[in-house]
C-alpha positions in Angstrom: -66.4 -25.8 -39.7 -68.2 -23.6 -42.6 -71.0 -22.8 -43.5 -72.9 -25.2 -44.9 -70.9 -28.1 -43.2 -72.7 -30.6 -41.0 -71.4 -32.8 -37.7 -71.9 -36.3 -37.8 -74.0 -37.8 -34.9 -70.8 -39.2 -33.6 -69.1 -35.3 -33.0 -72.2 -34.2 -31.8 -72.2 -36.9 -29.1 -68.4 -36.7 -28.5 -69.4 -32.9 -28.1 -72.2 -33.7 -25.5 -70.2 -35.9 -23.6 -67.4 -33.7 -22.9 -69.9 -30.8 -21.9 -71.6 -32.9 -19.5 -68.6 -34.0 -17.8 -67.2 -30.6 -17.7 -70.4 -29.1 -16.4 -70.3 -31.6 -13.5 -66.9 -30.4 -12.6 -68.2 -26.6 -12.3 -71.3 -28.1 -10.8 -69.7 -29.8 -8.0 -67.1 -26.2 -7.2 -70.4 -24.4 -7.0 -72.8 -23.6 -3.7 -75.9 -26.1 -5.0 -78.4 -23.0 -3.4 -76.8 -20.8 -6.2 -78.6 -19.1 -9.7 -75.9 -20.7 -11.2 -76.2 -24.4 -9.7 -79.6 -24.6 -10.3 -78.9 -23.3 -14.5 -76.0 -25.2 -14.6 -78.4 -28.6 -13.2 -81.0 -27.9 -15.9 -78.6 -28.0 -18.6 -77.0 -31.2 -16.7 -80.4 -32.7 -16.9 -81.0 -31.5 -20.9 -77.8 -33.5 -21.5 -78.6 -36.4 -19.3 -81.7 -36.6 -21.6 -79.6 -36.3 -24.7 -77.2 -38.9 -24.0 -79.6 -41.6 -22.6 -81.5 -41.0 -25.9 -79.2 -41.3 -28.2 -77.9 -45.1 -26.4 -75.1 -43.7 -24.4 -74.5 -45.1 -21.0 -74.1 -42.5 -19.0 -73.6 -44.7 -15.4 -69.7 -44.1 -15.3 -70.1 -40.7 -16.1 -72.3 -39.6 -13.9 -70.9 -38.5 -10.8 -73.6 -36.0 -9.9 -76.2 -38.6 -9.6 -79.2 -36.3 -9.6 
C-alpha cells in the first residue's frame, strides 16, 4: 500500500479478524495476572467491539469468552 491508497471495509475487517484470533492465542500462553494479559485483554475487548459493530459474528471465534 502507498500513500494515498485506502483499504476497503472488507481488508480492514479481514485485518481485524485475524488480529483478534491471533491475540487470543498469545492471550491464552500468557499468566492472565500479567501487564501483558491485562493490555493484551483491552485490545481483545477493542476488537470484540469492532467486529460486533461492524455485523460480524464473532461466537465461533471467540474462544476467550470474556
Amino acid at each position: 500500500m502507498k500513500a494515498g491508497d485506502y483499504m476497503t471495509e472488507k481488508e480492514m475487517l479481514k485485518i481485524s479478524v485475524e488480529e483478534f484470533s491471533r491475540l487470543q492465542d498469545y492471550m491464552i500462553d500468557t499468566d492472565k495476572e500479567s501487564a501483558a494479559y491485562k493490555k493484551m485483554k483491552r485490545r481483545y475487548i477493542e476488537l470484540k467491539v469492532i467486529l460486533t459493530a461492524s455485523g460480524i459474528n464473532i461466537t465461533e471465534l471467540d474462544i476467550i469468552k470474556e
